[in-house]
MARFI-95727 format. One record per atom (N, C-alpha, C): residue number from 1; residue in three letters; atom name; x, y, z. Coordinates in Angstrom, 2 decimals. Layout:
<atoms>
- n; res; atom; east; north; up
- NUM; ALA; CA; X; Y; Z
...
</atoms>
This chain:
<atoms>
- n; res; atom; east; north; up
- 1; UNK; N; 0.85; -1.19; 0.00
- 1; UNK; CA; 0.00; 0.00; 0.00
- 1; UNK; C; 0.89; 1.24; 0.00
- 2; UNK; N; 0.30; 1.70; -0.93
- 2; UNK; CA; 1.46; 3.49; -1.23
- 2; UNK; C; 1.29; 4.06; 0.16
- 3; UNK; N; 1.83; 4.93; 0.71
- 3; UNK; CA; 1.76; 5.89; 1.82
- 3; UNK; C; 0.44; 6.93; 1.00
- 4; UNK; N; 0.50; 7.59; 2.19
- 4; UNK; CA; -1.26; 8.39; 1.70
- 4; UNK; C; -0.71; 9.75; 2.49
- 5; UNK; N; -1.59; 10.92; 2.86
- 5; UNK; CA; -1.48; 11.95; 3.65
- 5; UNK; C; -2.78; 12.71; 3.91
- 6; UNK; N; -3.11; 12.84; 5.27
- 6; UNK; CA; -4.41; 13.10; 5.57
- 6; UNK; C; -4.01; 14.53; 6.34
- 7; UNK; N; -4.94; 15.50; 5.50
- 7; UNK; CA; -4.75; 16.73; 5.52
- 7; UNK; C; -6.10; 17.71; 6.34
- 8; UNK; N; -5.59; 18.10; 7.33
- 8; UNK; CA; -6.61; 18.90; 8.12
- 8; UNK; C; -6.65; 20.40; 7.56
- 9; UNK; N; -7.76; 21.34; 7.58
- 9; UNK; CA; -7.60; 22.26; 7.62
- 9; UNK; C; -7.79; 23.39; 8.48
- 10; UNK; N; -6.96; 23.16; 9.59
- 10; UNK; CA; -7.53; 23.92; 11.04
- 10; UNK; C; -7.09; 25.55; 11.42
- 11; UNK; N; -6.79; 26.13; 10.20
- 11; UNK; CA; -7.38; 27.97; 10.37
- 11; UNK; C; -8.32; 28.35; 9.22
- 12; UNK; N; -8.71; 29.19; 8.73
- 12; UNK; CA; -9.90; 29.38; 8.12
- 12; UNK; C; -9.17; 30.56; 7.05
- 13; UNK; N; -9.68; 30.05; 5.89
- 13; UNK; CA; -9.66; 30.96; 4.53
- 13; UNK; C; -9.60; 32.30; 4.46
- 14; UNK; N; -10.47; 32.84; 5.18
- 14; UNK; CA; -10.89; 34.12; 5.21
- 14; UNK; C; -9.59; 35.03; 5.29
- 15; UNK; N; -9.47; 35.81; 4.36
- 15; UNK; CA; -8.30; 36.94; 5.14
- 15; UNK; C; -7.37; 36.71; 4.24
- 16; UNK; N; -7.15; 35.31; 3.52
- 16; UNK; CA; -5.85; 34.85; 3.10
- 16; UNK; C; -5.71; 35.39; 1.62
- 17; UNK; N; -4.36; 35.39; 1.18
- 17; UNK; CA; -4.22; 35.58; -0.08
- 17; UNK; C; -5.18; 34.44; -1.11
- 18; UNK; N; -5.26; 34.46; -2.37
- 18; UNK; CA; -5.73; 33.82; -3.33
- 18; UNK; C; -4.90; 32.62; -3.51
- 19; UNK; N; -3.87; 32.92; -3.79
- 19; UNK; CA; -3.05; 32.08; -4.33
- 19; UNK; C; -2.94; 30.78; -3.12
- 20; UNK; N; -3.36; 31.42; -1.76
- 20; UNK; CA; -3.17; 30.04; -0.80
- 20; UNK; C; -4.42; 29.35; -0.96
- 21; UNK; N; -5.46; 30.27; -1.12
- 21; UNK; CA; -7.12; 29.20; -1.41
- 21; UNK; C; -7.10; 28.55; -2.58
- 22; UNK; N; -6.29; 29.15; -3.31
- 22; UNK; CA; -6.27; 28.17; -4.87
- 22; UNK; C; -5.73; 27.12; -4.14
- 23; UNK; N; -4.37; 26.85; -3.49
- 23; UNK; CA; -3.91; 25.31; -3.48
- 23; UNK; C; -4.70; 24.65; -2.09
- 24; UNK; N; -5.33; 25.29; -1.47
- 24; UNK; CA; -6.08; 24.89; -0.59
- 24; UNK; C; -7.28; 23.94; -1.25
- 25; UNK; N; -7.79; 24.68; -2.49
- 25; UNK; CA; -9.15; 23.81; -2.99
- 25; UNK; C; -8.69; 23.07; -3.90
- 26; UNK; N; -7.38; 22.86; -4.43
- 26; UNK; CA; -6.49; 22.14; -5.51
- 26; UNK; C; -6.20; 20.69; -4.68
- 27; UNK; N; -6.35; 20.60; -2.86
- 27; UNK; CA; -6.16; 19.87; -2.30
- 27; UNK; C; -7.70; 19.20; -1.58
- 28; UNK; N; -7.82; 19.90; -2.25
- 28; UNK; CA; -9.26; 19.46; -1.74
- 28; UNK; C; -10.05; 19.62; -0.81
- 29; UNK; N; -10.21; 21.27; 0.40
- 29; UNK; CA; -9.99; 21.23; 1.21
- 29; UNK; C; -10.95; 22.38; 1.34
- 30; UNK; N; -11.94; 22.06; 1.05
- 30; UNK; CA; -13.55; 22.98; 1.44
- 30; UNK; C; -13.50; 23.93; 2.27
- 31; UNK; N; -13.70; 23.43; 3.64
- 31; UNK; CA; -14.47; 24.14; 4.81
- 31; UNK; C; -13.46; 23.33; 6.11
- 32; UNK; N; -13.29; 24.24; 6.91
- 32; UNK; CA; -12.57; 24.12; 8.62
- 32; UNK; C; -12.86; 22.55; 9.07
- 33; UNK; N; -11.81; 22.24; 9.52
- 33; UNK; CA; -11.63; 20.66; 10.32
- 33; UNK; C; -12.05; 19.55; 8.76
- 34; UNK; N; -12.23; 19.99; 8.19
- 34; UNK; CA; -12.66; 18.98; 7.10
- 34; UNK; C; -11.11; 18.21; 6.61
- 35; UNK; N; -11.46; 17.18; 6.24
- 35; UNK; CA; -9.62; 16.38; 6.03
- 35; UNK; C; -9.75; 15.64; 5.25
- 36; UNK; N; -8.99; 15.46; 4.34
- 36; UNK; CA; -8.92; 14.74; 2.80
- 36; UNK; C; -7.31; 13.94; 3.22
- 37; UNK; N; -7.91; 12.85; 2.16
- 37; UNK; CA; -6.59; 11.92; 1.44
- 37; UNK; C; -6.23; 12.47; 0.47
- 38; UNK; N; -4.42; 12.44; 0.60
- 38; UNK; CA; -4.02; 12.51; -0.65
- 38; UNK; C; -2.39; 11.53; -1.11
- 39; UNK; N; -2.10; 11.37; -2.33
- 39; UNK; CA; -0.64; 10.57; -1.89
- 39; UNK; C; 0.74; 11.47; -1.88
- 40; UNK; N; 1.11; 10.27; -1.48
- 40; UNK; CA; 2.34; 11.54; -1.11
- 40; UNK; C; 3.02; 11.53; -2.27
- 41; UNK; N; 3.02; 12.55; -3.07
- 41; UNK; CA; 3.94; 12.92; -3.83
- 41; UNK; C; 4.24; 13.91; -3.64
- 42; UNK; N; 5.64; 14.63; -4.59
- 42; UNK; CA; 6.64; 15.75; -4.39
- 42; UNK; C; 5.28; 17.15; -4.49
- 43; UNK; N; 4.92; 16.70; -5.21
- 43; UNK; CA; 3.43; 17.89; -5.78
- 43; UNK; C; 2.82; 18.28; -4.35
- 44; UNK; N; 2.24; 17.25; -3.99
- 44; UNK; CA; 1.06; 17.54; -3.03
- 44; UNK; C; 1.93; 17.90; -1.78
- 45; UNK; N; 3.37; 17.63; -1.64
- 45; UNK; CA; 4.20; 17.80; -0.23
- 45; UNK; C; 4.52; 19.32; -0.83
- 46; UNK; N; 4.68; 19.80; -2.09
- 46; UNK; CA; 5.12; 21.71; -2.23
- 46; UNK; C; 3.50; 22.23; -1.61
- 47; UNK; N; 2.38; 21.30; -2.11
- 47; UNK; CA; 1.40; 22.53; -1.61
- 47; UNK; C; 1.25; 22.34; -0.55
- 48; UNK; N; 1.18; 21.65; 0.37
- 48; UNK; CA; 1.18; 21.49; 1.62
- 48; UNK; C; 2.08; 22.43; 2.15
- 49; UNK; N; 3.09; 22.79; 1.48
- 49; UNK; CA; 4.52; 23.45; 2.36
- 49; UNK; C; 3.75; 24.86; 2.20
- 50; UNK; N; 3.09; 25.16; 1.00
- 50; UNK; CA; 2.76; 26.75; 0.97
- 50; UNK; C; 1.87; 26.98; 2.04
- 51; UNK; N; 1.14; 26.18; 2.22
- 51; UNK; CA; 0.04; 26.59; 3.38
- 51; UNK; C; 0.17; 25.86; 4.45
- 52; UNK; N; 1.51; 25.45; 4.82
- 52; UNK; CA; 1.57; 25.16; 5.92
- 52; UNK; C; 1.05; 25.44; 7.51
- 53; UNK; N; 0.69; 26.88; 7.25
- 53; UNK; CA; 0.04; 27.69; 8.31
- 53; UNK; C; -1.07; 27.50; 8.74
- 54; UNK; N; -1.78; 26.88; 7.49
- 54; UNK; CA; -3.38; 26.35; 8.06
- 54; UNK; C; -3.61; 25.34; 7.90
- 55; UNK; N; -2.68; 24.37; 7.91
- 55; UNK; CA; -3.46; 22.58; 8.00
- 55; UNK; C; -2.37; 22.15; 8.76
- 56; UNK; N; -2.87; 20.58; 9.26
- 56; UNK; CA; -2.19; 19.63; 10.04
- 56; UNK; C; -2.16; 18.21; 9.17
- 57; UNK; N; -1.07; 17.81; 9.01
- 57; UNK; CA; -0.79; 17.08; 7.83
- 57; UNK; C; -0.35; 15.50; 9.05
- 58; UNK; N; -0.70; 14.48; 8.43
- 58; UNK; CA; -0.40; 13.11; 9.42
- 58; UNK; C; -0.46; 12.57; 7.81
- 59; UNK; N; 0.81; 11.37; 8.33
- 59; UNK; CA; 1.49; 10.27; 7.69
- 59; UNK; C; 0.47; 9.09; 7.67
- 60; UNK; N; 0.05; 8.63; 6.69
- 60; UNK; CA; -0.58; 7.07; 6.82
- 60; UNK; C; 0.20; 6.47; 6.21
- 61; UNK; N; -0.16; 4.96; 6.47
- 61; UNK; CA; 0.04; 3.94; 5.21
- 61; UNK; C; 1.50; 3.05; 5.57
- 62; UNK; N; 2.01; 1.85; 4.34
- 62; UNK; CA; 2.67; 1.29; 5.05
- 62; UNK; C; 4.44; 1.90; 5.08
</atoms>
């Protein structure tokens, strides 16, 4: 089983530049406390790094 990455989004949109809600909804990532799968690739670990400020990112998988 590939590794996976389960992505929280625990500060809120509002206020933020564009360019961070673009990769915010590029990740799939609606509305507050809501948390998506995604795999880990180099891609999804840069957008994660840009908005690091508002999500909580945990490791799954084997």
């Amino acid at each position: 089983m590939a590794k996976t990455l389960h992505i929280t989004l625990v500060k809120s949109m509002i206020g933020r530049p564009e360019k961070h809600r673009r990769v915010l909804r590029a990740l799939g990532l609606r509305r507050m406390h809501q948390t998506v799968e995604q795999p880990d690739h180099p891609a999804v670990r840069g957008m994660i790094h840009a908005v690091r400020h508002l999500v909580r990112t945990e490791e799954k998988g084997a």
